[in-house]
mmCIF file of the protein (N, C-alpha, C, O) and its ligand, coordinates in Angstrom:
data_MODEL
# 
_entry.id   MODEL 
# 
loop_
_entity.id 
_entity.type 
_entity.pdbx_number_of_molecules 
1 polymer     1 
2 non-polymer 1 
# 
_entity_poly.entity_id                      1 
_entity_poly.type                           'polypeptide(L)' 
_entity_poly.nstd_linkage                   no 
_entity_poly.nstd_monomer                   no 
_entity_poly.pdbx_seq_one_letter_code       
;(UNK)(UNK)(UNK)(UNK)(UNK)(UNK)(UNK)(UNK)(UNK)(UNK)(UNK)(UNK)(UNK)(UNK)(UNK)(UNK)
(UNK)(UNK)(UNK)(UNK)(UNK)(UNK)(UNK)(UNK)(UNK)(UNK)(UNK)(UNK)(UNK)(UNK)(UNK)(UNK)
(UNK)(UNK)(UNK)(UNK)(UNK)(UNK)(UNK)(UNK)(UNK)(UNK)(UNK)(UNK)(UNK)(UNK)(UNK)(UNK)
(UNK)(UNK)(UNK)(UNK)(UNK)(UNK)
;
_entity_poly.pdbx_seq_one_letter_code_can   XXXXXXXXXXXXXXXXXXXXXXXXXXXXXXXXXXXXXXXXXXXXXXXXXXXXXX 
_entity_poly.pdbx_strand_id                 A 
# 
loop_
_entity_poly_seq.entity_id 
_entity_poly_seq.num 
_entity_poly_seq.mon_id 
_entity_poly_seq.hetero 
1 1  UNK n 
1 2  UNK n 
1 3  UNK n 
1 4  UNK n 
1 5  UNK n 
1 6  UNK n 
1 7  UNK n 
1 8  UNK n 
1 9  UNK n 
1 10 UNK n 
1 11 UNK n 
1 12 UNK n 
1 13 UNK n 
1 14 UNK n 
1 15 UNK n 
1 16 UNK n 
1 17 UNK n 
1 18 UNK n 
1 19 UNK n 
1 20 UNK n 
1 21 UNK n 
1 22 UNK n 
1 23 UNK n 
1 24 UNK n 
1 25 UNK n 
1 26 UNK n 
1 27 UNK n 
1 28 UNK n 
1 29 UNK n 
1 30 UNK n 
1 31 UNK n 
1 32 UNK n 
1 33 UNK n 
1 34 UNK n 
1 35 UNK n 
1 36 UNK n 
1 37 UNK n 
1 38 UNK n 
1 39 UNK n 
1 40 UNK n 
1 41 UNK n 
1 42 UNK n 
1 43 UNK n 
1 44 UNK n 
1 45 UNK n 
1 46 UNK n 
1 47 UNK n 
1 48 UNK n 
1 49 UNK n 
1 50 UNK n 
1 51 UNK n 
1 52 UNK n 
1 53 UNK n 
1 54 UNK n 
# 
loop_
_struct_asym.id 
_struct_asym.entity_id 
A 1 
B 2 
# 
loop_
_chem_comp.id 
_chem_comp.type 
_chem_comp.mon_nstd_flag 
UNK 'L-peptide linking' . 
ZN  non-polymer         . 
# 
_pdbx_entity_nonpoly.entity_id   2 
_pdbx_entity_nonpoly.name        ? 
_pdbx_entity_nonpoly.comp_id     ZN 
# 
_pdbx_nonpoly_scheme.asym_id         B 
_pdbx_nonpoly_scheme.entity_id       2 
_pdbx_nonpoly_scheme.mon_id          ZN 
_pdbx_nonpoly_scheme.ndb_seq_num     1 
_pdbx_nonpoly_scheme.pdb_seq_num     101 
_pdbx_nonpoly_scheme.auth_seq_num    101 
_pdbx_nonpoly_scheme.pdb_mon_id      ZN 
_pdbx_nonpoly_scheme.auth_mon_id     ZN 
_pdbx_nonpoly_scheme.pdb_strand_id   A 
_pdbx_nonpoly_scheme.pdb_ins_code    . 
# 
loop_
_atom_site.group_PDB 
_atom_site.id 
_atom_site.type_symbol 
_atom_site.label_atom_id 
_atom_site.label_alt_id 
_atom_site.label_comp_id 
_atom_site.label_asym_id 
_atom_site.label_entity_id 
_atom_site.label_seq_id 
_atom_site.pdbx_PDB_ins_code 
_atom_site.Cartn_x 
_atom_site.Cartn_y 
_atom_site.Cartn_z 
_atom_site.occupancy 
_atom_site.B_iso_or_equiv 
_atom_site.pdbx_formal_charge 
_atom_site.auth_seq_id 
_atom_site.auth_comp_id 
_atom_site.auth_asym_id 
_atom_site.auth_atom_id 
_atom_site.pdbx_PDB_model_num 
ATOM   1   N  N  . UNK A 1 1  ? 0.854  -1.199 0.000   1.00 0.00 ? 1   UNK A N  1 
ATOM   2   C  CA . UNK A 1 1  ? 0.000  0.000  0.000   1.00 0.00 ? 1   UNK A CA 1 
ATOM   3   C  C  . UNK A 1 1  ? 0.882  1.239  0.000   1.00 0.00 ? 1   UNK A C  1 
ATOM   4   O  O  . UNK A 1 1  ? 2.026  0.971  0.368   1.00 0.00 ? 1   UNK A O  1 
ATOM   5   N  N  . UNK A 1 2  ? 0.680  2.537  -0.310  1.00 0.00 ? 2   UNK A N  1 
ATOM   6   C  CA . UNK A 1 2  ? 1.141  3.464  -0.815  1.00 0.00 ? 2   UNK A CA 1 
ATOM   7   C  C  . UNK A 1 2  ? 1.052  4.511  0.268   1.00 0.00 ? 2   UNK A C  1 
ATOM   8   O  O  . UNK A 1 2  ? 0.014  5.152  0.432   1.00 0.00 ? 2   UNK A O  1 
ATOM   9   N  N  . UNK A 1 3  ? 1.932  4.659  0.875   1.00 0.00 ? 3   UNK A N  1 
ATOM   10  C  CA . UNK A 1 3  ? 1.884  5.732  2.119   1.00 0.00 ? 3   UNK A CA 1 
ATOM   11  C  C  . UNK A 1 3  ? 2.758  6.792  1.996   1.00 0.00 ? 3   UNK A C  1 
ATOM   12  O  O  . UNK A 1 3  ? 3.746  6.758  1.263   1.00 0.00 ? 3   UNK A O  1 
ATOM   13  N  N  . UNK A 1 4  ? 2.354  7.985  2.865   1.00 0.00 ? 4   UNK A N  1 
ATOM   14  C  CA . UNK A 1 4  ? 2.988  8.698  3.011   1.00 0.00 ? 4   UNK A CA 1 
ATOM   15  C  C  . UNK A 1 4  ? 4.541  8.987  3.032   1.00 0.00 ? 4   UNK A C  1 
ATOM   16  O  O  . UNK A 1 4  ? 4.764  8.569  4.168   1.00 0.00 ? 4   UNK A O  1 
ATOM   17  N  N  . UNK A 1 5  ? 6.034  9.502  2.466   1.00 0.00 ? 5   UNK A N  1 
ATOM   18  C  CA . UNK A 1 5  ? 7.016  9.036  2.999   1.00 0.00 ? 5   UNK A CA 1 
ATOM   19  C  C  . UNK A 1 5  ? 7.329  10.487 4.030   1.00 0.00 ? 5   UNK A C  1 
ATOM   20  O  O  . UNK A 1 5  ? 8.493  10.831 4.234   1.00 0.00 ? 5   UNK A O  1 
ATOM   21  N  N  . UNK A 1 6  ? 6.458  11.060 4.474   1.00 0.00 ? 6   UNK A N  1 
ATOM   22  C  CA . UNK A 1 6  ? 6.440  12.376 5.631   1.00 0.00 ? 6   UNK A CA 1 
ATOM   23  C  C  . UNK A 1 6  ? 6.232  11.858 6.975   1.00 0.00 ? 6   UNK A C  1 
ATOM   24  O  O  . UNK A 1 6  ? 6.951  11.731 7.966   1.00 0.00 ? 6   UNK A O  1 
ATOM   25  N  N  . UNK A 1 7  ? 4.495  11.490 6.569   1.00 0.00 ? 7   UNK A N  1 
ATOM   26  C  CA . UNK A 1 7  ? 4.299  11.056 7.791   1.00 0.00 ? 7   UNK A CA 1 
ATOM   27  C  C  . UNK A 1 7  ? 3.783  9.518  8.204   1.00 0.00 ? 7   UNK A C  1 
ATOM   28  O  O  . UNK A 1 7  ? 3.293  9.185  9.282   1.00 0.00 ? 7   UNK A O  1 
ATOM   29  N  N  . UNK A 1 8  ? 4.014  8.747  7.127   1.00 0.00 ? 8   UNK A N  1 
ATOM   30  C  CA . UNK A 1 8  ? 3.348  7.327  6.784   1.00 0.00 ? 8   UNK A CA 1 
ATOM   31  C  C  . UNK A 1 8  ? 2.046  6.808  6.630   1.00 0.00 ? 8   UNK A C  1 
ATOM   32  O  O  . UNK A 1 8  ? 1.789  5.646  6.315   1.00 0.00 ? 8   UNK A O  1 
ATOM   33  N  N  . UNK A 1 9  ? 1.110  7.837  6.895   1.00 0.00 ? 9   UNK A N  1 
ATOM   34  C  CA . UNK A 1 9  ? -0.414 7.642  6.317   1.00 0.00 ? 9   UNK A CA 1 
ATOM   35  C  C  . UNK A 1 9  ? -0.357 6.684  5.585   1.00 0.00 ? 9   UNK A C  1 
ATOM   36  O  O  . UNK A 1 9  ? 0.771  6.429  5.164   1.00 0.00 ? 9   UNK A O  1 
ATOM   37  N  N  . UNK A 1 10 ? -1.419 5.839  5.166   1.00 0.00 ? 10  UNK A N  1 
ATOM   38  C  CA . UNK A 1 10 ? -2.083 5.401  3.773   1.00 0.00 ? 10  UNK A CA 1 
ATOM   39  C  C  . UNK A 1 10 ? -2.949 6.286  3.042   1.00 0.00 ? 10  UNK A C  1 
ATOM   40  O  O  . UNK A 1 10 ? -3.388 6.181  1.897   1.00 0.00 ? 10  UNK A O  1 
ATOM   41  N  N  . UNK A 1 11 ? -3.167 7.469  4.197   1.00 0.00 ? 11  UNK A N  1 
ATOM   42  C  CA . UNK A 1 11 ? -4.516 8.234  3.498   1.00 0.00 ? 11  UNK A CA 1 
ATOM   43  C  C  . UNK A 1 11 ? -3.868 9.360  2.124   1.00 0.00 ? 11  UNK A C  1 
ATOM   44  O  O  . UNK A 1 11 ? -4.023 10.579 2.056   1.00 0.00 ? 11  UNK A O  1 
ATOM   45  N  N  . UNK A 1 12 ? -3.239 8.588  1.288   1.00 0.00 ? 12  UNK A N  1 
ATOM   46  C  CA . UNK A 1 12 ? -2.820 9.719  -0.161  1.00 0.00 ? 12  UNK A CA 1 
ATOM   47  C  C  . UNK A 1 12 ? -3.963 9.267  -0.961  1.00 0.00 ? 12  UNK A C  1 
ATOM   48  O  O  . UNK A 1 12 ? -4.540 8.180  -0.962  1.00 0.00 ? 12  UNK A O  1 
ATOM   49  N  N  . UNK A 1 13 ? -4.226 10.645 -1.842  1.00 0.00 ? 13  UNK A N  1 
ATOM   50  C  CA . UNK A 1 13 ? -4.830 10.395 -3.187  1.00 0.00 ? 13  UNK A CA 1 
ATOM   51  C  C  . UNK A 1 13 ? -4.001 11.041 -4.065  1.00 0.00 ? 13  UNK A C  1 
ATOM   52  O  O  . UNK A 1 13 ? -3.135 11.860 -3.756  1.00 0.00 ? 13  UNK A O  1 
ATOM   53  N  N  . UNK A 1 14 ? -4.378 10.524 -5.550  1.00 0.00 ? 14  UNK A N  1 
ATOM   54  C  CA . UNK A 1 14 ? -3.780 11.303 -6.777  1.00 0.00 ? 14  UNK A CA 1 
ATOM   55  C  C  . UNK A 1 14 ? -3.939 12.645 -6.636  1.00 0.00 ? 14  UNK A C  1 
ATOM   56  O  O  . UNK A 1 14 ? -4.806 13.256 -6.012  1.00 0.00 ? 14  UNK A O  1 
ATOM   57  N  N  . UNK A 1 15 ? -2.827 13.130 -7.411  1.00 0.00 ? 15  UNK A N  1 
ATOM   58  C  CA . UNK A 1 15 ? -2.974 14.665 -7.209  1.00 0.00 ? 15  UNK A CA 1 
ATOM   59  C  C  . UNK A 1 15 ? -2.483 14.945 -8.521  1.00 0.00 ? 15  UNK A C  1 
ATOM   60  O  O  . UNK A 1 15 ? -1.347 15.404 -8.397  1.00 0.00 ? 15  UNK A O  1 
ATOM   61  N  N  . UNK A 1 16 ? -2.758 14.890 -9.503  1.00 0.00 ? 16  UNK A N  1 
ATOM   62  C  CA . UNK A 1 16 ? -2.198 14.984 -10.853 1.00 0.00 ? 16  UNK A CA 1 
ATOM   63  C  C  . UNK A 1 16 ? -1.075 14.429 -11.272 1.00 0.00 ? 16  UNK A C  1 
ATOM   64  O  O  . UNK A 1 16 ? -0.883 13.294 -10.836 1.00 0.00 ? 16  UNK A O  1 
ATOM   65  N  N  . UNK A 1 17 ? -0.078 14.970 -12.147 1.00 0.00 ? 17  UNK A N  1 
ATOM   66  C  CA . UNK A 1 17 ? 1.073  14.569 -12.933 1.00 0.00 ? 17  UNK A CA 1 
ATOM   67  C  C  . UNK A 1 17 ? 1.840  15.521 -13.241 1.00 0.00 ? 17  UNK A C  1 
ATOM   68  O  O  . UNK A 1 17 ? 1.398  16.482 -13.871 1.00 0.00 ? 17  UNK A O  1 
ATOM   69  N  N  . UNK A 1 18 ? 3.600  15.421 -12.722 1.00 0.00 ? 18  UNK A N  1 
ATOM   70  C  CA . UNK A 1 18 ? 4.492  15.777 -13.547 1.00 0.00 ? 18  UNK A CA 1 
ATOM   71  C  C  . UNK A 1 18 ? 4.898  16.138 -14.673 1.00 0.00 ? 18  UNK A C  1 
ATOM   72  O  O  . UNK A 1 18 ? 4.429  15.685 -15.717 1.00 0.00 ? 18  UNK A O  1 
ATOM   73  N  N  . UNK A 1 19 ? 5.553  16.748 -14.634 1.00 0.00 ? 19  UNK A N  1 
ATOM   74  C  CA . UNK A 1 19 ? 5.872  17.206 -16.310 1.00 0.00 ? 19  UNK A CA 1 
ATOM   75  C  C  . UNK A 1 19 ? 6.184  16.157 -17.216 1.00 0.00 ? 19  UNK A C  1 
ATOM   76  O  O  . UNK A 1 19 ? 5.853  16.018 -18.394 1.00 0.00 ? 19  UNK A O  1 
ATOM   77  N  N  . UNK A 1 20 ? 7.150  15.162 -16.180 1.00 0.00 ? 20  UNK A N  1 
ATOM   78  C  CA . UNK A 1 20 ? 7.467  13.545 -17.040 1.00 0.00 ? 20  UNK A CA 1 
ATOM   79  C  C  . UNK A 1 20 ? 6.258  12.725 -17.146 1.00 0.00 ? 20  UNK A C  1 
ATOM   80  O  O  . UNK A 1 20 ? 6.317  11.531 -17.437 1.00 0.00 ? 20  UNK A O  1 
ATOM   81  N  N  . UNK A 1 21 ? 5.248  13.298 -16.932 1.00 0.00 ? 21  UNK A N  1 
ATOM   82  C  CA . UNK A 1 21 ? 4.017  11.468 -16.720 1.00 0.00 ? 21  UNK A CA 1 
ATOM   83  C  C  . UNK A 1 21 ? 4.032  11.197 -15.551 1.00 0.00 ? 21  UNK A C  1 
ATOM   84  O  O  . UNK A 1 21 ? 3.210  10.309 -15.324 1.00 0.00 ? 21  UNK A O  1 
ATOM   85  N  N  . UNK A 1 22 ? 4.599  11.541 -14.614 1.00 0.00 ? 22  UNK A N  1 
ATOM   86  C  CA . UNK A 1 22 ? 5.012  10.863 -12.997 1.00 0.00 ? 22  UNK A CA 1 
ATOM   87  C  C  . UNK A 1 22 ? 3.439  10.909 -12.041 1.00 0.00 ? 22  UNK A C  1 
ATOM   88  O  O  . UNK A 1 22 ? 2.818  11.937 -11.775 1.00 0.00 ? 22  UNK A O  1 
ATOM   89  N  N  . UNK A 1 23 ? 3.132  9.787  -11.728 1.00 0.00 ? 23  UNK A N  1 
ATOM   90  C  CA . UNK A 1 23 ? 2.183  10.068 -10.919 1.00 0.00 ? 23  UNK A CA 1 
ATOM   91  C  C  . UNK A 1 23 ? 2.136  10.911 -9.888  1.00 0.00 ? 23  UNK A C  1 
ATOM   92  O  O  . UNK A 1 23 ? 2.513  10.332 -8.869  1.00 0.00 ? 23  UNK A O  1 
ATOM   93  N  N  . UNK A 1 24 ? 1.868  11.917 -9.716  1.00 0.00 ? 24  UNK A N  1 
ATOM   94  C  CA . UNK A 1 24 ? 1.576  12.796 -8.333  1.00 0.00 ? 24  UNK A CA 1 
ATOM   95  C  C  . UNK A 1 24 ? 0.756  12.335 -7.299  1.00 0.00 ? 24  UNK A C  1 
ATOM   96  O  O  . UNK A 1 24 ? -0.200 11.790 -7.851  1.00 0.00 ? 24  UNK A O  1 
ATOM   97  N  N  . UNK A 1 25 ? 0.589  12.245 -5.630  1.00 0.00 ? 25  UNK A N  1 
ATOM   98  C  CA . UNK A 1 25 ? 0.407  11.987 -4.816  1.00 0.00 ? 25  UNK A CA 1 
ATOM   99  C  C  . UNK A 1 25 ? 0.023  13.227 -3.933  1.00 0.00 ? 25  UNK A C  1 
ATOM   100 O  O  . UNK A 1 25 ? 0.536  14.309 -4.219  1.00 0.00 ? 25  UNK A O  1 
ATOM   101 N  N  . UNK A 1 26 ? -1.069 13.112 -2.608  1.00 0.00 ? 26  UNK A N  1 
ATOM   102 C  CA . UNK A 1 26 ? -0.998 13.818 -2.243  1.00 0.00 ? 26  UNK A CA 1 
ATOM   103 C  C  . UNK A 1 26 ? -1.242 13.481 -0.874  1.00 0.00 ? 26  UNK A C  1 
ATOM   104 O  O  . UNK A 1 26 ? -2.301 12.861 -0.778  1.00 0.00 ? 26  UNK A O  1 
ATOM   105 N  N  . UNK A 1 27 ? -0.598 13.673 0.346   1.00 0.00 ? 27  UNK A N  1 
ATOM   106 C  CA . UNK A 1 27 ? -1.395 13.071 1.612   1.00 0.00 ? 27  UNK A CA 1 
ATOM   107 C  C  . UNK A 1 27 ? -2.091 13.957 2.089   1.00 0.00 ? 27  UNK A C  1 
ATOM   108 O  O  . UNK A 1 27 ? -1.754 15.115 2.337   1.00 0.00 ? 27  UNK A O  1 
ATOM   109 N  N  . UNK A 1 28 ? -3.194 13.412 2.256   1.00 0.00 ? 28  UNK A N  1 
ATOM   110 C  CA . UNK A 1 28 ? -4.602 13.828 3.450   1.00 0.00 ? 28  UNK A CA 1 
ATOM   111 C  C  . UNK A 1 28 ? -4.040 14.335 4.635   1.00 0.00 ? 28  UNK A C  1 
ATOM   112 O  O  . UNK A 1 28 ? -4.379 15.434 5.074   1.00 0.00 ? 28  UNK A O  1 
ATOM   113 N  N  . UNK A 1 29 ? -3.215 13.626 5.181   1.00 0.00 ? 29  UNK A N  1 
ATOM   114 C  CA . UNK A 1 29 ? -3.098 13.946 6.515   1.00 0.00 ? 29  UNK A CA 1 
ATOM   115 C  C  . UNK A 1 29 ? -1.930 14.923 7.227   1.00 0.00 ? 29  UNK A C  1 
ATOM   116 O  O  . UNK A 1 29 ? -1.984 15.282 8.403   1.00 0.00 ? 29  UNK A O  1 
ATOM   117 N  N  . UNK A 1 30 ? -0.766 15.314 6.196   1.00 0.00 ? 30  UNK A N  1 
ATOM   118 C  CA . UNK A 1 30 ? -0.048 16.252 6.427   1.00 0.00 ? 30  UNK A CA 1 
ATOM   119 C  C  . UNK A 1 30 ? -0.490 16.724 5.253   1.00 0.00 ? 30  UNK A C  1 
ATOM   120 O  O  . UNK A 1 30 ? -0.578 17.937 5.443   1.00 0.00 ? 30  UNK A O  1 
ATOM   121 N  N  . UNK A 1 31 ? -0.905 16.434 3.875   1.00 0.00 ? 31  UNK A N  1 
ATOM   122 C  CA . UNK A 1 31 ? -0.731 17.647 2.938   1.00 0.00 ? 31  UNK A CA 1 
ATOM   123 C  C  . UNK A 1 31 ? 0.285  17.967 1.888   1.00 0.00 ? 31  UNK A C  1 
ATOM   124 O  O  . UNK A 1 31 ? 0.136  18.756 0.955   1.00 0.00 ? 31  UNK A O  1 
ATOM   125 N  N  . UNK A 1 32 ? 1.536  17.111 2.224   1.00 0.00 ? 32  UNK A N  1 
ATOM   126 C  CA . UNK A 1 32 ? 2.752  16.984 1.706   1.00 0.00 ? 32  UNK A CA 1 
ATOM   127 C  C  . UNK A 1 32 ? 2.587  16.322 -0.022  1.00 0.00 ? 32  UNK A C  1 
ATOM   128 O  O  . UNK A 1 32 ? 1.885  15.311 0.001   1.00 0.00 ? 32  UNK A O  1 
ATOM   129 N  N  . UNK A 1 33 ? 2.980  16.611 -1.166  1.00 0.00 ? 33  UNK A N  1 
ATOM   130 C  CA . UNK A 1 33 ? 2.813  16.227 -2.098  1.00 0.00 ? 33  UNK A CA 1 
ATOM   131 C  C  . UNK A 1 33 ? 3.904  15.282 -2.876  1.00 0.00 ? 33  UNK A C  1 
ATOM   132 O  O  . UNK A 1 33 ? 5.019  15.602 -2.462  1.00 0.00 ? 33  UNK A O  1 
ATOM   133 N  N  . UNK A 1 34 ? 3.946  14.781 -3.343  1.00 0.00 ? 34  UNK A N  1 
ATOM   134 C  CA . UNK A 1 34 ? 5.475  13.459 -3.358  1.00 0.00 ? 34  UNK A CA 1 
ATOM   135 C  C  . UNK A 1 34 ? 4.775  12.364 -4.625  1.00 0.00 ? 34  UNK A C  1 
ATOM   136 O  O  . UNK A 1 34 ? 3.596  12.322 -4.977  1.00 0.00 ? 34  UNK A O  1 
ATOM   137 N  N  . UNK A 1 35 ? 5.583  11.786 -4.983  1.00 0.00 ? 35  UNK A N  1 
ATOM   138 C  CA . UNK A 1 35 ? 5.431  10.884 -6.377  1.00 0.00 ? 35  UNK A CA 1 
ATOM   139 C  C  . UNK A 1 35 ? 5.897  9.215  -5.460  1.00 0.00 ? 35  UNK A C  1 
ATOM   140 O  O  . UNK A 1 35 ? 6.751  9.047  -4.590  1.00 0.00 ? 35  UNK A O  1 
ATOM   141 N  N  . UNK A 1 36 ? 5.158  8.430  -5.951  1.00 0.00 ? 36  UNK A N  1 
ATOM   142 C  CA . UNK A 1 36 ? 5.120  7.419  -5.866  1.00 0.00 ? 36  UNK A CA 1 
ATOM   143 C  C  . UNK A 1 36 ? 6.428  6.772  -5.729  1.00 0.00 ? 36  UNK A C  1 
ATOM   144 O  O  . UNK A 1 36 ? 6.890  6.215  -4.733  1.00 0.00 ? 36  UNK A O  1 
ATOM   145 N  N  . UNK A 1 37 ? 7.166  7.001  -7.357  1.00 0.00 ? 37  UNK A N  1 
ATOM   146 C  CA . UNK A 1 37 ? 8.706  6.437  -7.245  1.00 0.00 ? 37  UNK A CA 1 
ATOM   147 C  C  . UNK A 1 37 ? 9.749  7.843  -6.850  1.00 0.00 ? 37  UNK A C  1 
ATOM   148 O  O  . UNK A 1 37 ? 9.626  8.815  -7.596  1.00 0.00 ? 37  UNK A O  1 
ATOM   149 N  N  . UNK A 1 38 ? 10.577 7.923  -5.900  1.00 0.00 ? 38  UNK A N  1 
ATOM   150 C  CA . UNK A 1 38 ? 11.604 8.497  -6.118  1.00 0.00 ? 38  UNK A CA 1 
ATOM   151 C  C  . UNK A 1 38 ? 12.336 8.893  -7.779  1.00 0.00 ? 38  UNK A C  1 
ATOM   152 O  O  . UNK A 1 38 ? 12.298 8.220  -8.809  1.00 0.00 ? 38  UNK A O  1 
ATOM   153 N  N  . UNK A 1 39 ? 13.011 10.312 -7.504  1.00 0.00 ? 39  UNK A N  1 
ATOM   154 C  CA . UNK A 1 39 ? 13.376 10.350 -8.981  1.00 0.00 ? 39  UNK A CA 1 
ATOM   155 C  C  . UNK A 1 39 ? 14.777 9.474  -9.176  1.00 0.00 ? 39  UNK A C  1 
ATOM   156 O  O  . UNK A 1 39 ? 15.257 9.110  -10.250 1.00 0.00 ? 39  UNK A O  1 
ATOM   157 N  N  . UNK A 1 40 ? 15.284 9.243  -7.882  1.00 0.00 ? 40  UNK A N  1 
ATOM   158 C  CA . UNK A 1 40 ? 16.292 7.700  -7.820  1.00 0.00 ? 40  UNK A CA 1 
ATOM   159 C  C  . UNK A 1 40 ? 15.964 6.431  -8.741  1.00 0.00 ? 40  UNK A C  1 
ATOM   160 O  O  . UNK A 1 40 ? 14.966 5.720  -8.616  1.00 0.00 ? 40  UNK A O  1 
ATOM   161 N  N  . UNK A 1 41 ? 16.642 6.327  -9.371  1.00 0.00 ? 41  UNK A N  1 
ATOM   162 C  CA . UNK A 1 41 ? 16.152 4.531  -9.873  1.00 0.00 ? 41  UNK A CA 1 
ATOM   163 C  C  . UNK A 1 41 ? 16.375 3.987  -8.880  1.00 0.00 ? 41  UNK A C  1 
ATOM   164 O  O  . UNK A 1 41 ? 17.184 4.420  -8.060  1.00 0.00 ? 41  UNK A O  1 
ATOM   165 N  N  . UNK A 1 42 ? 15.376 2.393  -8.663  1.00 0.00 ? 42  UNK A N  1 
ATOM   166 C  CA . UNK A 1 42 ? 15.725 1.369  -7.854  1.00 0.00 ? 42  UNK A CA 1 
ATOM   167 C  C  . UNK A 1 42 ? 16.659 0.807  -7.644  1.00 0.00 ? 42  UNK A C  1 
ATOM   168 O  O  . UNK A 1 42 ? 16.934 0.080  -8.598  1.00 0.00 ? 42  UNK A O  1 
ATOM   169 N  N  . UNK A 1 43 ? 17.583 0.722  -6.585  1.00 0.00 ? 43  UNK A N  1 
ATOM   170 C  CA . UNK A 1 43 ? 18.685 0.083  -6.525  1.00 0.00 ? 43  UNK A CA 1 
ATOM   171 C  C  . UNK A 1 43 ? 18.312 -1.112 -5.408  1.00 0.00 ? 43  UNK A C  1 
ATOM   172 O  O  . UNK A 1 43 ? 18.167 -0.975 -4.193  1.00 0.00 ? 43  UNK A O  1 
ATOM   173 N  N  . UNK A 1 44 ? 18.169 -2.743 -6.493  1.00 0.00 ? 44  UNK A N  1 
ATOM   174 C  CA . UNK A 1 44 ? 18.478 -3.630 -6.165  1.00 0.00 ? 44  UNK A CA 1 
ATOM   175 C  C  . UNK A 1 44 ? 19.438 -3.606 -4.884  1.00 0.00 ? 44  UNK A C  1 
ATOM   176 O  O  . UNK A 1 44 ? 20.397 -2.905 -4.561  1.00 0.00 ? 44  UNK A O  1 
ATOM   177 N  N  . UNK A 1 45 ? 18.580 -4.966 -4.142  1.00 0.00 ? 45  UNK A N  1 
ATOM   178 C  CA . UNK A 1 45 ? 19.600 -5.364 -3.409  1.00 0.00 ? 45  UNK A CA 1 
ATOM   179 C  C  . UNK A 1 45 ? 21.250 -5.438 -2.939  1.00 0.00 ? 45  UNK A C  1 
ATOM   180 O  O  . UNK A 1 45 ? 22.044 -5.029 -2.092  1.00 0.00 ? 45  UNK A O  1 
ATOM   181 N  N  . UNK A 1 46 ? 21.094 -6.524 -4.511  1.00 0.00 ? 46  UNK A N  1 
ATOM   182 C  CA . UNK A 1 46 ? 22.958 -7.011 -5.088  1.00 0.00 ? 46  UNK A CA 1 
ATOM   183 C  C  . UNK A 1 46 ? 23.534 -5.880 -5.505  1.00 0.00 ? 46  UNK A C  1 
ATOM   184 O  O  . UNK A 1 46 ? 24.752 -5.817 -5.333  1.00 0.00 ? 46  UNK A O  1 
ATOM   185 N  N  . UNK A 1 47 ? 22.742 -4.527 -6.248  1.00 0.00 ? 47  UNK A N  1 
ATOM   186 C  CA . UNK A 1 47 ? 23.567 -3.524 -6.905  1.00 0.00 ? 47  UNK A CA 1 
ATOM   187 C  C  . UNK A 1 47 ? 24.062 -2.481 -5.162  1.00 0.00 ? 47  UNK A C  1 
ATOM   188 O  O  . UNK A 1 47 ? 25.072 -1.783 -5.069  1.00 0.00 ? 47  UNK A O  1 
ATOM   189 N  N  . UNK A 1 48 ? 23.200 -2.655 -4.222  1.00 0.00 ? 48  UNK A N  1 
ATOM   190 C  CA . UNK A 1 48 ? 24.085 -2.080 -2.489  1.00 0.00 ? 48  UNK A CA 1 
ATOM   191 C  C  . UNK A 1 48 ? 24.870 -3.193 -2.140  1.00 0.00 ? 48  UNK A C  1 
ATOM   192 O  O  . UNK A 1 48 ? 26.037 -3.016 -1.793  1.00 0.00 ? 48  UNK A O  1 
ATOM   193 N  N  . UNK A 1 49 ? 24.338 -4.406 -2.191  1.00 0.00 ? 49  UNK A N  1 
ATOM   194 C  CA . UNK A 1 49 ? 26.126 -5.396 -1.507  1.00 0.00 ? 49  UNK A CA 1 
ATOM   195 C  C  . UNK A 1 49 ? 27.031 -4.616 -2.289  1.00 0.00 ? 49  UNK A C  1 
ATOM   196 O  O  . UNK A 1 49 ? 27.783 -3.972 -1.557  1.00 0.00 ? 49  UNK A O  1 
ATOM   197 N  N  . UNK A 1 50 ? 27.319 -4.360 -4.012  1.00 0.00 ? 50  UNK A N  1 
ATOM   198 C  CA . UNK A 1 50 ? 28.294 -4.063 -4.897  1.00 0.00 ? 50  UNK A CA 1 
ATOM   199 C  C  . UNK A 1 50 ? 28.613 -2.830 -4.234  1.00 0.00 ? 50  UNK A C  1 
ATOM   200 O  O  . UNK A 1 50 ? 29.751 -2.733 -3.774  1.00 0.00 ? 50  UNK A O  1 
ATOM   201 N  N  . UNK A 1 51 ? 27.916 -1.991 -4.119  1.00 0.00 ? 51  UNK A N  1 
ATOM   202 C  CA . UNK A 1 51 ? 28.228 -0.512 -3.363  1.00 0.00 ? 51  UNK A CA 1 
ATOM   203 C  C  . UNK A 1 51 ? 29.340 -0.770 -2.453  1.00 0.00 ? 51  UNK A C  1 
ATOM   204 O  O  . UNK A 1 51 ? 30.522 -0.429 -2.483  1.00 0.00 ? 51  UNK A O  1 
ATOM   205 N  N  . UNK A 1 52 ? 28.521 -1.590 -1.488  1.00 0.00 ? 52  UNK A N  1 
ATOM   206 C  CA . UNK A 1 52 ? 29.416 -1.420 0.449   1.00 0.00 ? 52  UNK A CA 1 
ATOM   207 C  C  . UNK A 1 52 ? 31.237 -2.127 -0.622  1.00 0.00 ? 52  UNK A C  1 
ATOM   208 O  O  . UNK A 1 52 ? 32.319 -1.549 -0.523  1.00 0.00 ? 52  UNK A O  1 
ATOM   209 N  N  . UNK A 1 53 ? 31.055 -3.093 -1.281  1.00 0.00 ? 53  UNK A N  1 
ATOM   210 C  CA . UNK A 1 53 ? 32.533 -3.588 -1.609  1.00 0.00 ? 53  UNK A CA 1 
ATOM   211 C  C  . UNK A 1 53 ? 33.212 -2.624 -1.775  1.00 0.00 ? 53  UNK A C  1 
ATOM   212 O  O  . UNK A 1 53 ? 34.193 -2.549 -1.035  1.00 0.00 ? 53  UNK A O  1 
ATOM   213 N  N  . UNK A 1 54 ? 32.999 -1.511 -2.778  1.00 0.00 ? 54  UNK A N  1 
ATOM   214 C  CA . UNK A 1 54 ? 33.825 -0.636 -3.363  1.00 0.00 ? 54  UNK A CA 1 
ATOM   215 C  C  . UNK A 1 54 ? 34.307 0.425  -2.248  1.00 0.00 ? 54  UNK A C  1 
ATOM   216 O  O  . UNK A 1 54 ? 35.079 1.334  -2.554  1.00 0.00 ? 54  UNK A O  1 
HETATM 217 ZN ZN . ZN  B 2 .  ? 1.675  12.689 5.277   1.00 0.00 2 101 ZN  A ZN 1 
# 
């Protein structure tokens, strides 16, 4: 489920879209507005073990 990353609610709804397509988010309960994915790509597991080696 899709929560807040402010205050951890579940209570977000859509709140439009980014200039990229990015889903927009919005929480109910602080108000804070935030996108679903970070503009970070996912970094796998194995691609942080590879990190800590280096
Ligand atoms: Zn919140």
């Amino acid at each position: 489920m899709l929560t807040c990353p402010t205050c951890k609610a579940p209570h977000v709804v859509k709140y439009g879209k980014t200039r990229s397509g990015t889903q927009n988010y919005k929480c109910r309960e602080c108000g804070r507005r935030f996108v679903e994915h970070p503009t970070k790509k996912y970094i796998s597991p194995e691609t942080w073990a590879q990190i800590d080696k280096l």
